[in-house]
C-alpha positions as CSV (number, residue, x, y, z in Angstrom):
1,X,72.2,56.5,144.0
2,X,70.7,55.2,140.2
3,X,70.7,58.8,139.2
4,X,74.5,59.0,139.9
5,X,75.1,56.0,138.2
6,X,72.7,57.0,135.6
7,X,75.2,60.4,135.2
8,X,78.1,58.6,135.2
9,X,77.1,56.7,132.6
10,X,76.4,59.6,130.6
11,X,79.3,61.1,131.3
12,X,81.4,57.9,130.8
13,X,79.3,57.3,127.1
14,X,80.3,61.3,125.7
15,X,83.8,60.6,127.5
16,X,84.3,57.1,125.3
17,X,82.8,58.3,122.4
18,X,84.9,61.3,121.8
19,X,88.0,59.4,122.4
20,X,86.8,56.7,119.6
21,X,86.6,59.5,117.2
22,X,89.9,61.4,117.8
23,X,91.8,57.7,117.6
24,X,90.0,57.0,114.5
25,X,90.4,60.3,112.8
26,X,92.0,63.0,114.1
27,X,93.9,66.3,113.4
28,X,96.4,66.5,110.5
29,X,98.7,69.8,109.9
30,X,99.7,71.1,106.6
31,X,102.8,73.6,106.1
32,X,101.7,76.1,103.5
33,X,104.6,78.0,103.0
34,X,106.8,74.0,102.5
35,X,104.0,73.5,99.7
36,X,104.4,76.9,98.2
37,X,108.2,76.7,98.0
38,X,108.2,72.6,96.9
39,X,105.2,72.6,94.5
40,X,106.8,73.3,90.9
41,X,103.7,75.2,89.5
42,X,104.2,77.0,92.4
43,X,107.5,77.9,92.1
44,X,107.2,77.9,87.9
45,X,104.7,81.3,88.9
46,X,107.1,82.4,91.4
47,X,110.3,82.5,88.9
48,X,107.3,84.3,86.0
49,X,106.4,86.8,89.0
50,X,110.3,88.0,88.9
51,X,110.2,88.0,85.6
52,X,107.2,90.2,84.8
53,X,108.6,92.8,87.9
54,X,111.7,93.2,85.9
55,X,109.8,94.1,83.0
56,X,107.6,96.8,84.9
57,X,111.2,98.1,86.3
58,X,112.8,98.4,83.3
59,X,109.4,99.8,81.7
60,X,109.9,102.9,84.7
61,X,113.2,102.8,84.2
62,X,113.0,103.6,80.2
63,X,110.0,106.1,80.9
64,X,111.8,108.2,83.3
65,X,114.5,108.4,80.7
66,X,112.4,109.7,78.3
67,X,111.0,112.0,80.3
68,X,114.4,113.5,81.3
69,X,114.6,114.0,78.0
70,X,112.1,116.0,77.2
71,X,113.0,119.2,75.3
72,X,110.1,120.8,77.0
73,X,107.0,120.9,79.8
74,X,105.0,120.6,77.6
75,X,106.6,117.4,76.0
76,X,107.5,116.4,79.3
77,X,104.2,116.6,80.6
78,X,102.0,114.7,77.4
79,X,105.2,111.9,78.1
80,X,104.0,111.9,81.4
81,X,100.5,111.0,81.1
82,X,101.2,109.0,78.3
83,X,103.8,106.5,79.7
84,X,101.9,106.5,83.1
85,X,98.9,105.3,81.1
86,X,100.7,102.5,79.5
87,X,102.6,101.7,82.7
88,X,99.2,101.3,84.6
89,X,97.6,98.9,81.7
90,X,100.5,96.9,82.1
91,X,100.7,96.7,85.9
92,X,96.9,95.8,85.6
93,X,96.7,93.2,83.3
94,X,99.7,91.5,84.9
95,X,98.1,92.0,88.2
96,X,95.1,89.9,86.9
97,X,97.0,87.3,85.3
98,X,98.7,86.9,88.6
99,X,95.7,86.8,90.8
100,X,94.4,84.2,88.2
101,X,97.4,81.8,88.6
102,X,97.6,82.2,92.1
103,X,94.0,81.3,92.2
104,X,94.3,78.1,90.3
105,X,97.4,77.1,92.7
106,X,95.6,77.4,95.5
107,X,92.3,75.8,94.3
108,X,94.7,72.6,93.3
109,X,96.8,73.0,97.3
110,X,92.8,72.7,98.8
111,X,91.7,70.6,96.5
112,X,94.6,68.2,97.2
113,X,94.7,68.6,100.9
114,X,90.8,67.7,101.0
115,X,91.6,64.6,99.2
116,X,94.0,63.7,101.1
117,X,92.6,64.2,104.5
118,X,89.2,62.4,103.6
119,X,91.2,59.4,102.3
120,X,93.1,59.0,105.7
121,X,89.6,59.9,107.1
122,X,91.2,62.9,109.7
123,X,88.4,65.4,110.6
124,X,90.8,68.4,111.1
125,X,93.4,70.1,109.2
126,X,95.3,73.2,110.4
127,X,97.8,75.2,109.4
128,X,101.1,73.9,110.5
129,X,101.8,77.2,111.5
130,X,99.1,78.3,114.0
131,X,100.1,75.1,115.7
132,X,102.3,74.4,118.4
133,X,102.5,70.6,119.0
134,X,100.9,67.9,117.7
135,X,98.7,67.1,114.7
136,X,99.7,65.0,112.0
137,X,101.8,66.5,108.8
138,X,100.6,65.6,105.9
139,X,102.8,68.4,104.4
140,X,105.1,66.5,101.9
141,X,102.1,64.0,100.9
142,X,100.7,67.0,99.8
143,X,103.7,68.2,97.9
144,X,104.2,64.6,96.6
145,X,100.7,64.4,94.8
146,X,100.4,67.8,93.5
147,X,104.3,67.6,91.8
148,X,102.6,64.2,90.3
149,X,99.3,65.5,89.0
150,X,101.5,68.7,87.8
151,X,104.4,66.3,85.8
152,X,100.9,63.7,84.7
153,X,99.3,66.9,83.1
154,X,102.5,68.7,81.4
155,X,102.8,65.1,79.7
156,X,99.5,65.4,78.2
């Protein structure tokens, strides 16, 4: 008889204290894609991403001219190598500049988020999208802040 009571106890204790934490925390969900369309650095990239594609097209687009205009294979050929070379240290430094920016964004989302989910003390952040119910969406706090820091440091 004590050692039932002295389990349910136990049982009751891990039962109680788990619910304490999940009302006092919890989970929040963030929607990644939302931020990535409503975050104006974000989109600011997004619009300089189309821009430098159009470059690279018309860049193909002028070197396969030329090279339909070669008089000869030979000339053909050296226009070849030559515009392929220039189109693959273009594509490569823009790559990098790219994966640079992007990087920064995303440092500034995480950083953001983590701030944001230690002030409102939740224990759990998920993807909005891996979720199907529940959670709370801290989505267009995040949006809001980052938009804020973004305008404060353009100002500076």
């Amino acid at each position: 008889m004590f050692k039932k009571f002295i389990v349910s106890l136990a049982v009751m204790s891990v039962i109680l204290s788990y619910s304490t934490k999940s009302f006092a925390a919890g989970t929040a969900v963030v929607d990644l894609d939302k931020i990535r369309g409503n975050y104006t650095a974000s989109q600011e990239l997004s619009a300089d991403l189309n821009v430098k594609e159009a470059e690279l097209k018309k860049f193909v687009d002028d070197a396969q001219k030329q090279i339909q205009n070669a008089k000869t294979p030979l000339e053909k050929q050296n226009l070849e190598e030559k515009l392929g070379a220039q189109f693959n240290i273009k594509r490569n430094a823009y790559a990098k500049d790219q994966t640079q920016k992007w990087s920064v964004i995303e440092n500034a989302v995480v950083k953001t988020i983590k701030e944001i989910s230690n002030s409102k003390k939740f224990d759990l952040i998920l993807n909005k999208q891996v979720v199907i119910d529940g959670g709370y969406d801290i989505t267009d706090e995040v949006i809001t802040k980052l938009n804020t820091q973004a305008k404060a440091s353009s100002k500076k």
